[in-house]
TITIDREN-182987 format. One record per atom (N, C-alpha, C, CB): residue in one letter; y, z, x; atom name. Coordinates in nm, 3 decimals, decimal comma, padded with zeros to 5 digits. Glycine has a CB too. Layout:
! residues N
+-------+---------+---------+---------+--------+
! marti !       Y !       Z !       X ! drenba !
+-------+---------+---------+---------+--------+
!     A !       Y !       Z !       X !     CA !
...
+-------+---------+---------+---------+--------+
//
This chain:
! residues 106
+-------+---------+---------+---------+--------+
! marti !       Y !       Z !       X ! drenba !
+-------+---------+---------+---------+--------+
!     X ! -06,876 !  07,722 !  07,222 !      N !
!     X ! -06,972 !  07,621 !  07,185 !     CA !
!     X ! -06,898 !  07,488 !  07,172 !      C !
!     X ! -07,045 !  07,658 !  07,053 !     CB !
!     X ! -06,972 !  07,407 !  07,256 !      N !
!     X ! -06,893 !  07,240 !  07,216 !     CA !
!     X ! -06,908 !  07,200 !  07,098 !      C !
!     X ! -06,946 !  07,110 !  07,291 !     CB !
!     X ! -06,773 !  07,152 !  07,014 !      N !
!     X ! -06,792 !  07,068 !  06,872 !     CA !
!     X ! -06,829 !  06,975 !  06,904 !      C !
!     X ! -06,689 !  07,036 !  06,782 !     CB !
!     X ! -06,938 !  06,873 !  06,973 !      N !
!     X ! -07,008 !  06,761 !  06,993 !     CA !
!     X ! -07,177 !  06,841 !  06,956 !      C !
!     X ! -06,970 !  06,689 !  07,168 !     CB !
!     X ! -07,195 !  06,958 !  06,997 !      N !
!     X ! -07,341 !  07,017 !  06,971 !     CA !
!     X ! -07,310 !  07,057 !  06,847 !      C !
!     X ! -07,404 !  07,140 !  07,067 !     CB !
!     X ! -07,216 !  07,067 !  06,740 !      N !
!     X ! -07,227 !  07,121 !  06,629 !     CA !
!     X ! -07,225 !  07,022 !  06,544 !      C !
!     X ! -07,143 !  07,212 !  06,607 !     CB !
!     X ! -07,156 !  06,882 !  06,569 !      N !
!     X ! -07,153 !  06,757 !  06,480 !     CA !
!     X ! -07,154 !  06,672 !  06,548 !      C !
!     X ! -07,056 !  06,733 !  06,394 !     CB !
!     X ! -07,067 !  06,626 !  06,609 !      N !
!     X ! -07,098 !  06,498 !  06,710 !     CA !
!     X ! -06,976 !  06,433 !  06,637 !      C !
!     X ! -07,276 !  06,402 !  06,705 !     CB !
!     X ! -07,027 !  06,274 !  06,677 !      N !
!     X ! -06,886 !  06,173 !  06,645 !     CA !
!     X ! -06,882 !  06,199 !  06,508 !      C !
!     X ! -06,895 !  05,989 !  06,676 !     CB !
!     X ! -06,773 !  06,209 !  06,423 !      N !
!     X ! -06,766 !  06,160 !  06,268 !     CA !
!     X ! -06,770 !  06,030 !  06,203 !      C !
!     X ! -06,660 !  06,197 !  06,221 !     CB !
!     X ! -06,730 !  05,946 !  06,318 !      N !
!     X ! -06,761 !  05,801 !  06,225 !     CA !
!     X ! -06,898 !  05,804 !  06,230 !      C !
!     X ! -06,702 !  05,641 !  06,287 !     CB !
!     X ! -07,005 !  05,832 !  06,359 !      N !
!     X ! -07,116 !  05,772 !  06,356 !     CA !
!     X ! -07,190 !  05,854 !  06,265 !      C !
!     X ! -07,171 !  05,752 !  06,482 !     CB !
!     X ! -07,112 !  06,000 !  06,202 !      N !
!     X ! -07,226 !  06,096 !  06,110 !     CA !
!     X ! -07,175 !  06,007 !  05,989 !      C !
!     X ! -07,204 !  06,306 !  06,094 !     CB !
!     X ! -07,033 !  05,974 !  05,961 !      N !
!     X ! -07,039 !  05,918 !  05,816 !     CA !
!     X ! -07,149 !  05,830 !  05,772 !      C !
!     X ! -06,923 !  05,842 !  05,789 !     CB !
!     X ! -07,152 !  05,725 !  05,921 !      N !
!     X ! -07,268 !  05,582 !  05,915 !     CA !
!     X ! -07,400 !  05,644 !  05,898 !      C !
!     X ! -07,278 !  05,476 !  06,073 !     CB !
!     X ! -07,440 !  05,731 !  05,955 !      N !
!     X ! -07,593 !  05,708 !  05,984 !     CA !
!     X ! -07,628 !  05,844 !  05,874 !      C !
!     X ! -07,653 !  05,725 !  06,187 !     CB !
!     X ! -07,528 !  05,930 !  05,860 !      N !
!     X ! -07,586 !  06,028 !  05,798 !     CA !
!     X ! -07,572 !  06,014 !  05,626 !      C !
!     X ! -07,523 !  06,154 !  05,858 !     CB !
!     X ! -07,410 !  05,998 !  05,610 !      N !
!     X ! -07,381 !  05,968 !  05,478 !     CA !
!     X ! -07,413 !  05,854 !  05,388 !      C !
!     X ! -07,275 !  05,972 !  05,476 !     CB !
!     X ! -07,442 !  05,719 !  05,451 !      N !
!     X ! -07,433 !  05,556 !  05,436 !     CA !
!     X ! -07,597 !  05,563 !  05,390 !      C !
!     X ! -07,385 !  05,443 !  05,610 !     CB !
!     X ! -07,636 !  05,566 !  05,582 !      N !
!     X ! -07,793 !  05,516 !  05,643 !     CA !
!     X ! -07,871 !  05,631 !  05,508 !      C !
!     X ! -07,838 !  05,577 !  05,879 !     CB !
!     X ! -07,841 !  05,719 !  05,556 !      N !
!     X ! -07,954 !  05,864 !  05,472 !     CA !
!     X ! -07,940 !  05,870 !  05,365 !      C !
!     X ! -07,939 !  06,021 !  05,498 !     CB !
!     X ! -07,823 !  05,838 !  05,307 !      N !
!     X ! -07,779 !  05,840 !  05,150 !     CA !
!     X ! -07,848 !  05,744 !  05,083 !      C !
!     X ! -07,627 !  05,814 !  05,121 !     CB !
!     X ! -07,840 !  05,660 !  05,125 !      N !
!     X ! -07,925 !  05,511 !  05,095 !     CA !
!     X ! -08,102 !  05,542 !  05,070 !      C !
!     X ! -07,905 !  05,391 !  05,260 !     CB !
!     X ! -08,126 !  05,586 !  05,181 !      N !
!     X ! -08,288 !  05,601 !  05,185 !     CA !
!     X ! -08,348 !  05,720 !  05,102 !      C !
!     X ! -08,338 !  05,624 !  05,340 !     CB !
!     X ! -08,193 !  05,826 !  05,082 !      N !
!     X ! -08,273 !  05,953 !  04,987 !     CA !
!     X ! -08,277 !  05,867 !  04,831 !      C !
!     X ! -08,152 !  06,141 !  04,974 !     CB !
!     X ! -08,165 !  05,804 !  04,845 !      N !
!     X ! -08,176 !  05,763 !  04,693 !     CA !
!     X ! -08,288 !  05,687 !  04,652 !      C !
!     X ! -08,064 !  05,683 !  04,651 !     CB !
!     X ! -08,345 !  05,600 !  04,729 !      N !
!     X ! -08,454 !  05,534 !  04,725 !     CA !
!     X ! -08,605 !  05,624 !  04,717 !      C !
!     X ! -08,439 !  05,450 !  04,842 !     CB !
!     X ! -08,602 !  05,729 !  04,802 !      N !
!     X ! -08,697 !  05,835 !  04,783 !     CA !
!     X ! -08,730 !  05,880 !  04,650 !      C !
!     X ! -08,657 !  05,940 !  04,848 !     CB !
!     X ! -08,594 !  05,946 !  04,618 !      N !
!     X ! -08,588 !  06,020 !  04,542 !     CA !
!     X ! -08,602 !  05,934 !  04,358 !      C !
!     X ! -08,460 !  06,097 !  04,595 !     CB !
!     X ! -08,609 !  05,829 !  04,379 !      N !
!     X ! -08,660 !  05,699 !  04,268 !     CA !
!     X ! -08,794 !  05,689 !  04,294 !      C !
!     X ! -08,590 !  05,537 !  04,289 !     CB !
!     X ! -08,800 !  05,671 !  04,398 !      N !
!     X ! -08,984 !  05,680 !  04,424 !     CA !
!     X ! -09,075 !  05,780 !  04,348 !      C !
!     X ! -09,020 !  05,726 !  04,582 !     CB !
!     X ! -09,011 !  05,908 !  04,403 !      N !
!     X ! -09,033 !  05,996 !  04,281 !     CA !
!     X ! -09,102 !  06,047 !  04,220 !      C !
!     X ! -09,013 !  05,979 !  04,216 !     CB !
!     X ! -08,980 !  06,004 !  04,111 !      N !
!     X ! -08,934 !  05,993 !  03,976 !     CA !
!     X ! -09,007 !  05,871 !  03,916 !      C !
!     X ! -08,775 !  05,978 !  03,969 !     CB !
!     X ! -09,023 !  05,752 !  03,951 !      N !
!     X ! -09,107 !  05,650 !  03,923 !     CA !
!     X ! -09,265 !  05,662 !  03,912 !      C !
!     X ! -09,077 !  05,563 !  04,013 !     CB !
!     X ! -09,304 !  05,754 !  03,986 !      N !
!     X ! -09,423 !  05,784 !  04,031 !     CA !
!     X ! -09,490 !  05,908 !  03,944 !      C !
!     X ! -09,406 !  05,811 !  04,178 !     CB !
!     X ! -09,408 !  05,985 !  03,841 !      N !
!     X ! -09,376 !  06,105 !  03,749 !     CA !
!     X ! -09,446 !  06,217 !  03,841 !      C !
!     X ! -09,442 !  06,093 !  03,578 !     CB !
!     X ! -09,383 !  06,221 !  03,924 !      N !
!     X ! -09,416 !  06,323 !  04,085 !     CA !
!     X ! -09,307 !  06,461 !  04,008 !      C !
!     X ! -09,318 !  06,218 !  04,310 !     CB !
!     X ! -09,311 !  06,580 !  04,053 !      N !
!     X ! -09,218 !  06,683 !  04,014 !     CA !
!     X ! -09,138 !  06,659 !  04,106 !      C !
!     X ! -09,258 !  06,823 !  04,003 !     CB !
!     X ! -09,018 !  06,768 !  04,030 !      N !
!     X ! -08,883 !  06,750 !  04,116 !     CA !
!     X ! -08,937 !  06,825 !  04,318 !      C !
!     X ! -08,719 !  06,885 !  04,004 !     CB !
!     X ! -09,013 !  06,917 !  04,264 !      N !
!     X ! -09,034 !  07,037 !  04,356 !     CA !
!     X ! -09,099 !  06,932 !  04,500 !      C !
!     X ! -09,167 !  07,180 !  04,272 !     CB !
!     X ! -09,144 !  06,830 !  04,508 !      N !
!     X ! -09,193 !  06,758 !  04,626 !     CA !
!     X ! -09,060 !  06,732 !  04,672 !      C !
!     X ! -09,293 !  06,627 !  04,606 !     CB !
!     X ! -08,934 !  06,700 !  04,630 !      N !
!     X ! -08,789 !  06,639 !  04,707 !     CA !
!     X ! -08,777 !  06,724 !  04,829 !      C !
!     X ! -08,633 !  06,657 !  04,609 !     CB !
!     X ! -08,802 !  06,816 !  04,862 !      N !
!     X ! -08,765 !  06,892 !  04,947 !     CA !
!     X ! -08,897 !  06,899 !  05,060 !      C !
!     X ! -08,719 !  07,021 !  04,874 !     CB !
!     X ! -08,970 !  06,828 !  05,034 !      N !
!     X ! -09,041 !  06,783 !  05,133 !     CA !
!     X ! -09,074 !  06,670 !  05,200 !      C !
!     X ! -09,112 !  06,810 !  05,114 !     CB !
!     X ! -09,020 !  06,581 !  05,098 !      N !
!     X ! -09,023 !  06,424 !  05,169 !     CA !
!     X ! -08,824 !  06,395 !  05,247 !      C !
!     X ! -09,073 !  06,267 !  04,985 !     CB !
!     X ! -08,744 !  06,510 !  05,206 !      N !
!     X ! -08,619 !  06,548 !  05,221 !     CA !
!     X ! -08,649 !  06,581 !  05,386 !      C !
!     X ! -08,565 !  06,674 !  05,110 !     CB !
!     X ! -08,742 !  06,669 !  05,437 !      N !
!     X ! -08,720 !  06,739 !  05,527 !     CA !
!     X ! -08,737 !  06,595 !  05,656 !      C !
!     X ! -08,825 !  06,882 !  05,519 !     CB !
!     X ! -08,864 !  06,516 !  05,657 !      N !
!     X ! -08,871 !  06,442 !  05,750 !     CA !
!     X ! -08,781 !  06,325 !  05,766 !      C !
!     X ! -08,980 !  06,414 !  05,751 !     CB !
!     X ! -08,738 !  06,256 !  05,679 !      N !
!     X ! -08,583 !  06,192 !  05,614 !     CA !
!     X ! -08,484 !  06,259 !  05,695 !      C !
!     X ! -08,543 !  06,229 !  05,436 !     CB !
!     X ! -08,438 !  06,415 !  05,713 !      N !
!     X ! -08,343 !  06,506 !  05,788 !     CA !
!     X ! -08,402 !  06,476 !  05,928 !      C !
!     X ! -08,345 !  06,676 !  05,741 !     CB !
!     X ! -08,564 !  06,483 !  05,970 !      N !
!     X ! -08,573 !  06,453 !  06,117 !     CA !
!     X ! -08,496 !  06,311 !  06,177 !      C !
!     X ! -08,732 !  06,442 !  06,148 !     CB !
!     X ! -08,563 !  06,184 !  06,085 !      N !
!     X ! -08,534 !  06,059 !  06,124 !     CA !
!     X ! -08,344 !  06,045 !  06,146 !      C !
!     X ! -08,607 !  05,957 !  05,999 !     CB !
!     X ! -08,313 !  06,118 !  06,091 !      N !
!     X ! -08,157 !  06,073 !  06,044 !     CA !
!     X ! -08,076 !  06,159 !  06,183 !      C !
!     X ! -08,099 !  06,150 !  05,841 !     CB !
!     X ! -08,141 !  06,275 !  06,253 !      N !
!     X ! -08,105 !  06,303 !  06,377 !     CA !
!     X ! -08,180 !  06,272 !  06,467 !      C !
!     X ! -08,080 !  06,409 !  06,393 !     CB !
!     X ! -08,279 !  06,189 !  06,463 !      N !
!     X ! -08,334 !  06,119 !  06,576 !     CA !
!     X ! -08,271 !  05,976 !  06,609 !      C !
!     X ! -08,478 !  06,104 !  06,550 !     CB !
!     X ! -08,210 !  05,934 !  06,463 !      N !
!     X ! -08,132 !  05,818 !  06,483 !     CA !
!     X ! -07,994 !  05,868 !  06,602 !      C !
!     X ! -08,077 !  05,764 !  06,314 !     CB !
!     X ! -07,937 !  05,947 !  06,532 !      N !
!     X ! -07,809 !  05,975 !  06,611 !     CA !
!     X ! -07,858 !  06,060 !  06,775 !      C !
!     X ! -07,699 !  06,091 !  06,495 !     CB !
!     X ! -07,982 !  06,058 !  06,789 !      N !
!     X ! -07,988 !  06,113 !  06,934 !     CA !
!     X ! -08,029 !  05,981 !  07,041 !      C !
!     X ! -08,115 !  06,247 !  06,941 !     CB !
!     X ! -08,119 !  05,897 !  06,951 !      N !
!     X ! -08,159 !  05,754 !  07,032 !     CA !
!     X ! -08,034 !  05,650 !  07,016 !      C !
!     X ! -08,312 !  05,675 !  06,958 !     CB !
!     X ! -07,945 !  05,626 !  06,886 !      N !
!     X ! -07,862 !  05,535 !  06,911 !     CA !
!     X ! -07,756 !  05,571 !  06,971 !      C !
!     X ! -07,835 !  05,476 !  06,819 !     CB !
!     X ! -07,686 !  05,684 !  06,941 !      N !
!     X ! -07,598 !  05,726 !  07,025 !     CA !
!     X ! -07,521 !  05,867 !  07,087 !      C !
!     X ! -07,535 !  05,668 !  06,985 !     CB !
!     X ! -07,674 !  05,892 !  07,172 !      N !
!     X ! -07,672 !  06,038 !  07,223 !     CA !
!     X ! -07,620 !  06,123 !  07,211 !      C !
!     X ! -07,662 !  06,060 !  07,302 !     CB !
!     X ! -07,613 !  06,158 !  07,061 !      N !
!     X ! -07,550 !  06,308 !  07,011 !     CA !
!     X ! -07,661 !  06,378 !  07,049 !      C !
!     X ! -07,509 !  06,338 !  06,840 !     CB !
!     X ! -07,650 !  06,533 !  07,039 !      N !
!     X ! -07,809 !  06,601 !  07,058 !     CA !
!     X ! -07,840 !  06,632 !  06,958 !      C !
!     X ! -07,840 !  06,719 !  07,141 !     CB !
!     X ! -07,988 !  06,604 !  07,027 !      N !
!     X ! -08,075 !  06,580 !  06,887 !     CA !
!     X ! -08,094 !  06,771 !  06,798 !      C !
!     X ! -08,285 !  06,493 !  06,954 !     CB !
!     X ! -08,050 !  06,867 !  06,898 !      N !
!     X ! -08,102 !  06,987 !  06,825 !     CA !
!     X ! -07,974 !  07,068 !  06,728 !      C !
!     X ! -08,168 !  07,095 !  06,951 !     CB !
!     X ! -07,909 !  06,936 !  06,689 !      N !
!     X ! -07,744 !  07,029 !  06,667 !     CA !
!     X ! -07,776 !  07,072 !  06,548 !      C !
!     X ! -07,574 !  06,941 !  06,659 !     CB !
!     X ! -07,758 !  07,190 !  06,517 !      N !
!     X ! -07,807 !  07,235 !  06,392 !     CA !
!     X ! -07,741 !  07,256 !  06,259 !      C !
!     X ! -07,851 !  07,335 !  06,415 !     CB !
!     X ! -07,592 !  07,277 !  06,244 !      N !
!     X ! -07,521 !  07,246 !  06,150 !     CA !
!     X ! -07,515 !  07,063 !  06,091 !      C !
!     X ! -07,395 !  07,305 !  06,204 !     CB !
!     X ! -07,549 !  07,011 !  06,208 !      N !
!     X ! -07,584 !  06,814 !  06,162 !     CA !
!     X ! -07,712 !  06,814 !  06,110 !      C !
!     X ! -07,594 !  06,677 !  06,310 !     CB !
!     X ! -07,810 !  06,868 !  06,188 !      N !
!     X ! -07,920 !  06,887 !  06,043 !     CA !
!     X ! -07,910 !  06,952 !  05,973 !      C !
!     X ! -08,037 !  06,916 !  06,041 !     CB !
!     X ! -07,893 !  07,039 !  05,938 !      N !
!     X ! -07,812 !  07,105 !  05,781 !     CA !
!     X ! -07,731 !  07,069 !  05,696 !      C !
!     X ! -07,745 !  07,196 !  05,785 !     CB !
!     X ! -07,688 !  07,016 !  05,727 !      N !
!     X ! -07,570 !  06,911 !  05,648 !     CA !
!     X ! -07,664 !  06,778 !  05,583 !      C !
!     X ! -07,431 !  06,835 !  05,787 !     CB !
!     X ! -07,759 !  06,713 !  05,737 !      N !
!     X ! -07,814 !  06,606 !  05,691 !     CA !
!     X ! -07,924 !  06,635 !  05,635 !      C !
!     X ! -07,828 !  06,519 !  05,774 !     CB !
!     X ! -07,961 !  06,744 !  05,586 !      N !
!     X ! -08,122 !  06,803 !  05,477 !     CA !
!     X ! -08,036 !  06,850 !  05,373 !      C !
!     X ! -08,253 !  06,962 !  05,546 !     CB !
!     X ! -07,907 !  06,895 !  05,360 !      N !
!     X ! -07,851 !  06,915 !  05,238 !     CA !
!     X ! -07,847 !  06,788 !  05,157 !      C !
!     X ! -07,723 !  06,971 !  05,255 !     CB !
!     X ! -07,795 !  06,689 !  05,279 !      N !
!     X ! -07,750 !  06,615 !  05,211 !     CA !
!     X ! -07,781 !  06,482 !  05,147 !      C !
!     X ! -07,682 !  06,616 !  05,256 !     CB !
!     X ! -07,982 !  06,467 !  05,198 !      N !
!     X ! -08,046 !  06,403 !  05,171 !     CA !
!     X ! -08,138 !  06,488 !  04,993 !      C !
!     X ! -08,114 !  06,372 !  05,317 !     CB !
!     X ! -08,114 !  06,635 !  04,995 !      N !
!     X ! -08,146 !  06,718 !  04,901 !     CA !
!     X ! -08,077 !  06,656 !  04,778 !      C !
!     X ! -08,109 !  06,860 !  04,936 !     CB !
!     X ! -07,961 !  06,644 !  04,780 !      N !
!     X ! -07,836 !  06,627 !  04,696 !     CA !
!     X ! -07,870 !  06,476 !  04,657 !      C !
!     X ! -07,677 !  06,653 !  04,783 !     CB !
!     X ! -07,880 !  06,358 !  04,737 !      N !
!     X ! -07,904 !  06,223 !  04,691 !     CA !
!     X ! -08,029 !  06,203 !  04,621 !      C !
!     X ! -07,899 !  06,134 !  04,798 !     CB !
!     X ! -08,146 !  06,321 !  04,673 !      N !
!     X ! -08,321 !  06,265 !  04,603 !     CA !
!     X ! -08,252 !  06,337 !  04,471 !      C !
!     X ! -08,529 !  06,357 !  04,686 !     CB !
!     X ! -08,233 !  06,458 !  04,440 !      N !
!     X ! -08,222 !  06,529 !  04,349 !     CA !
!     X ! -08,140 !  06,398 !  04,235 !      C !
!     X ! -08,143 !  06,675 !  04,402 !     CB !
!     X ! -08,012 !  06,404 !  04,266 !      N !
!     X ! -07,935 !  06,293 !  04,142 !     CA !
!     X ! -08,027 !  06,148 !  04,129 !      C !
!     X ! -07,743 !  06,235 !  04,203 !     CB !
!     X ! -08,126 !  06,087 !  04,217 !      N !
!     X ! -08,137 !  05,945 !  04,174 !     CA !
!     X ! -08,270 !  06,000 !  04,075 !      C !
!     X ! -08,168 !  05,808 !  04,317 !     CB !
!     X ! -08,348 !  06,121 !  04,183 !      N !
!     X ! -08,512 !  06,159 !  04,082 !     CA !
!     X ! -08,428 !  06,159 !  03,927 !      C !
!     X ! -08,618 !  06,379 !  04,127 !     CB !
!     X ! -08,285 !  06,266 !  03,906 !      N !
!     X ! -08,275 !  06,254 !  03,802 !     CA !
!     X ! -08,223 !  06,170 !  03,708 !      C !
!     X ! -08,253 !  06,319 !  03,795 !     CB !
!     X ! -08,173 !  06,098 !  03,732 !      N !
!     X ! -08,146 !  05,962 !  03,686 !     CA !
!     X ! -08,259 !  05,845 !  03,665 !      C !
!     X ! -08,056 !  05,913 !  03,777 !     CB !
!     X ! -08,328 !  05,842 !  03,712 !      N !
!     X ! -08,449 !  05,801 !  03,734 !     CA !
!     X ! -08,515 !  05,835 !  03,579 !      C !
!     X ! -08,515 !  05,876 !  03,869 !     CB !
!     X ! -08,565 !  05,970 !  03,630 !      N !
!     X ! -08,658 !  06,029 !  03,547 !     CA !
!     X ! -08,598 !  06,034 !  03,411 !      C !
!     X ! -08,701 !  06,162 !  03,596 !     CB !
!     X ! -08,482 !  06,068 !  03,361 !      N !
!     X ! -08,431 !  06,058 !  03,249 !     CA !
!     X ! -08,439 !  05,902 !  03,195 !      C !
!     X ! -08,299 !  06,116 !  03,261 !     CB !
!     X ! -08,414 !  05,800 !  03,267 !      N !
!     X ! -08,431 !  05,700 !  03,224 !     CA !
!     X ! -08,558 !  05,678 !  03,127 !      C !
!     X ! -08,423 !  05,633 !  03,324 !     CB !
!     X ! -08,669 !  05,669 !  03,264 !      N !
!     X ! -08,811 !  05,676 !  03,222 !     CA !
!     X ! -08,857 !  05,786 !  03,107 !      C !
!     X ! -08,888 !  05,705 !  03,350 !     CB !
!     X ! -08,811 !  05,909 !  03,062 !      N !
!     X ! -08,888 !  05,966 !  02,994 !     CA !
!     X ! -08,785 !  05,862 !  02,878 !      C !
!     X ! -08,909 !  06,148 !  03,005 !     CB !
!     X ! -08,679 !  05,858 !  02,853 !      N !
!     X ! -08,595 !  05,780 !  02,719 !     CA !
!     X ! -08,689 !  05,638 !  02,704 !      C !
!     X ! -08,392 !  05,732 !  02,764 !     CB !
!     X ! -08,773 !  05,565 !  02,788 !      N !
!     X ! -08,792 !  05,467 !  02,747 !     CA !
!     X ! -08,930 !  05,490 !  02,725 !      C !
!     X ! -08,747 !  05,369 !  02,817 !     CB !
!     X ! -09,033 !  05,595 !  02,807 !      N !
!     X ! -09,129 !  05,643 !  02,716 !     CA !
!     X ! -09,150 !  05,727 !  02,606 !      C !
!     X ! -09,185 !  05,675 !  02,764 !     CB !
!     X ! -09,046 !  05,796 !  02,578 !      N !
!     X ! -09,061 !  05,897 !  02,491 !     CA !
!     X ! -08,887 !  05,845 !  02,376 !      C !
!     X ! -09,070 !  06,081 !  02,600 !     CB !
!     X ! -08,901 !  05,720 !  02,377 !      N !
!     X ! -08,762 !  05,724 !  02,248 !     CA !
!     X ! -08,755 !  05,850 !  02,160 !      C !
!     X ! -08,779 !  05,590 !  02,121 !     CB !
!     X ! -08,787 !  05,851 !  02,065 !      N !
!     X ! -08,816 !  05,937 !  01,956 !     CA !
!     X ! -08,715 !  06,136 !  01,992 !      C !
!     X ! -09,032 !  05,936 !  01,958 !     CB !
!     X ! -08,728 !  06,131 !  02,091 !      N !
!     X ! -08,700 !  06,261 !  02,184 !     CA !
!     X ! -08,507 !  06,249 !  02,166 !      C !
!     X ! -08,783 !  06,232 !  02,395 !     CB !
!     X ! -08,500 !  06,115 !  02,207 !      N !
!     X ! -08,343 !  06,096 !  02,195 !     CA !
!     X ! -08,240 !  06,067 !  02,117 !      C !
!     X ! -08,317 !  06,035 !  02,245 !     CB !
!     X ! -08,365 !  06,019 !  01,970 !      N !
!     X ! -08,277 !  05,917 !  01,852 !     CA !
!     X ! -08,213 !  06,044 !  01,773 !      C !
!     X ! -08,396 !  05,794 !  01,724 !     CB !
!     X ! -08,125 !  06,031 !  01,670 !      N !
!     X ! -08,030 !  06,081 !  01,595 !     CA !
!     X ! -08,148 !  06,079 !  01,452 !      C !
!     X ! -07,870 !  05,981 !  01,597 !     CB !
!     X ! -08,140 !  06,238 !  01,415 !      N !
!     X ! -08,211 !  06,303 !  01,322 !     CA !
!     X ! -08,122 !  06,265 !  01,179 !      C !
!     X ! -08,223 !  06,468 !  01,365 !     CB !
!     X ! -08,148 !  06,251 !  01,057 !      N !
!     X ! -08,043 !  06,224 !  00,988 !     CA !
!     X ! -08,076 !  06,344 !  00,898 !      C !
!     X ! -08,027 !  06,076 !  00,928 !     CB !
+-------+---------+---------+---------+--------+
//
Protein backbone atom coordinates (compact mmCIF):
# COMPACT_ATOMS: atom_id res chain seq x y z
CA UNK A 1 0.00 0.00 0.00
CA UNK A 2 1.36 3.55 -0.88
CA UNK A 3 2.08 5.84 2.30
CA UNK A 4 0.58 8.80 0.17
CA UNK A 5 -3.08 6.71 0.28
CA UNK A 6 -2.62 6.30 3.98
CA UNK A 7 -1.61 10.07 4.86
CA UNK A 8 -0.36 12.04 2.24
CA UNK A 9 2.08 15.11 2.63
CA UNK A 10 2.70 15.90 6.46
CA UNK A 11 3.20 19.47 6.20
CA UNK A 12 -0.04 19.86 4.26
CA UNK A 13 -1.94 17.35 7.05
CA UNK A 14 -0.30 19.50 9.89
CA UNK A 15 -1.92 22.79 7.89
CA UNK A 16 -5.17 21.78 6.90
CA UNK A 17 -5.84 19.05 9.31
CA UNK A 18 -4.23 20.08 12.65
CA UNK A 19 -4.22 24.23 12.18
CA UNK A 20 -7.37 24.58 9.48
CA UNK A 21 -9.70 21.72 11.51
CA UNK A 22 -8.43 22.44 14.88
CA UNK A 23 -9.48 25.91 14.53
CA UNK A 24 -13.02 25.25 13.20
CA UNK A 25 -13.67 22.22 15.80
CA UNK A 26 -12.89 24.58 18.46
CA UNK A 27 -15.24 27.04 17.23
CA UNK A 28 -17.96 24.26 16.81
CA UNK A 29 -17.52 22.85 19.68
CA UNK A 30 -18.17 26.62 21.60
CA UNK A 31 -21.08 26.83 19.48
CA UNK A 32 -22.23 24.10 21.38
CA UNK A 33 -21.70 24.67 24.49
CA UNK A 34 -22.99 28.30 24.05
CA UNK A 35 -26.11 27.12 22.71
CA UNK A 36 -26.53 24.53 26.12
CA UNK A 37 -26.73 21.76 23.21
CA UNK A 38 -25.41 18.19 24.93
CA UNK A 39 -22.07 16.96 24.65
CA UNK A 40 -23.59 13.83 22.62
CA UNK A 41 -24.35 16.15 19.20
CA UNK A 42 -20.11 16.70 18.91
CA UNK A 43 -19.87 13.71 17.11
CA UNK A 44 -22.14 14.68 14.62
CA UNK A 45 -21.40 18.07 13.62
CA UNK A 46 -17.54 16.33 14.06
CA UNK A 47 -18.34 13.94 11.29
CA UNK A 48 -19.07 16.52 8.31
CA UNK A 49 -16.10 18.92 9.65
CA UNK A 50 -13.94 15.25 8.98
CA UNK A 51 -15.62 15.32 5.30
CA UNK A 52 -14.67 19.09 4.56
CA UNK A 53 -11.12 18.72 6.03
CA UNK A 54 -10.43 15.73 3.33
CA UNK A 55 -12.12 17.35 0.66
CA UNK A 56 -9.86 20.24 1.35
CA UNK A 57 -6.73 18.10 0.97
CA UNK A 58 -8.18 16.28 -2.21
CA UNK A 59 -9.21 19.74 -4.13
CA UNK A 60 -6.17 21.81 -2.86
CA UNK A 61 -3.68 19.43 -3.13
CA UNK A 62 -4.56 16.06 -4.59
CA UNK A 63 -4.07 13.75 -1.81
CA UNK A 64 -6.94 11.08 -2.17
CA UNK A 65 -9.78 11.93 -1.02
CA UNK A 66 -10.71 8.14 0.30
CA UNK A 67 -7.50 7.67 2.54
CA UNK A 68 -8.81 6.32 5.47
CA UNK A 69 -6.39 6.41 8.32
CA UNK A 70 -6.38 10.65 7.29
CA UNK A 71 -9.96 10.55 7.98
CA UNK A 72 -9.59 8.87 11.12
CA UNK A 73 -7.15 10.77 12.46
CA UNK A 74 -9.04 13.90 11.04
CA UNK A 75 -12.65 12.77 12.94
CA UNK A 76 -10.53 11.89 15.93
CA UNK A 77 -9.15 14.75 15.81
CA UNK A 78 -11.81 17.22 15.28
CA UNK A 79 -13.64 14.83 18.30
CA UNK A 80 -10.78 15.81 20.65
CA UNK A 81 -10.88 19.82 19.83
CA UNK A 82 -15.15 20.04 20.02
CA UNK A 83 -14.93 17.91 23.14
CA UNK A 84 -12.10 20.32 25.21
CA UNK A 85 -13.55 23.86 23.88
CA UNK A 86 -17.66 22.38 24.52
CA UNK A 87 -15.89 21.78 27.82
CA UNK A 88 -14.39 24.73 28.62
CA UNK A 89 -17.05 26.52 27.32
CA UNK A 90 -19.71 24.93 29.19
CA UNK A 91 -17.97 25.02 32.52
CA UNK A 92 -17.50 28.55 32.08
CA UNK A 93 -21.19 29.20 31.39
CA UNK A 94 -22.70 26.94 34.01
CA UNK A 95 -19.97 29.01 36.83
CA UNK A 96 -21.42 32.20 35.62
CA UNK A 97 -25.01 30.92 35.67
CA UNK A 98 -25.04 28.86 38.44
CA UNK A 99 -22.23 30.72 40.98
CA UNK A 100 -23.50 29.32 44.11
CA UNK A 101 -22.49 25.57 42.72
CA UNK A 102 -18.74 26.76 42.92
CA UNK A 103 -18.35 29.15 46.02
CA UNK A 104 -16.55 27.82 49.24
CA UNK A 105 -19.04 26.43 51.99
CA UNK A 106 -17.79 27.72 55.37
Amino acid sequence: MNADFIMGDPRVFVGVTLILGGLASLASGRAVARTWRPLWLLPLYGLPLAFALRFLHWSLFGEPLGAPVAALIAYGWTLCAQGLSWRITHGALVKRQYPWLTEARP
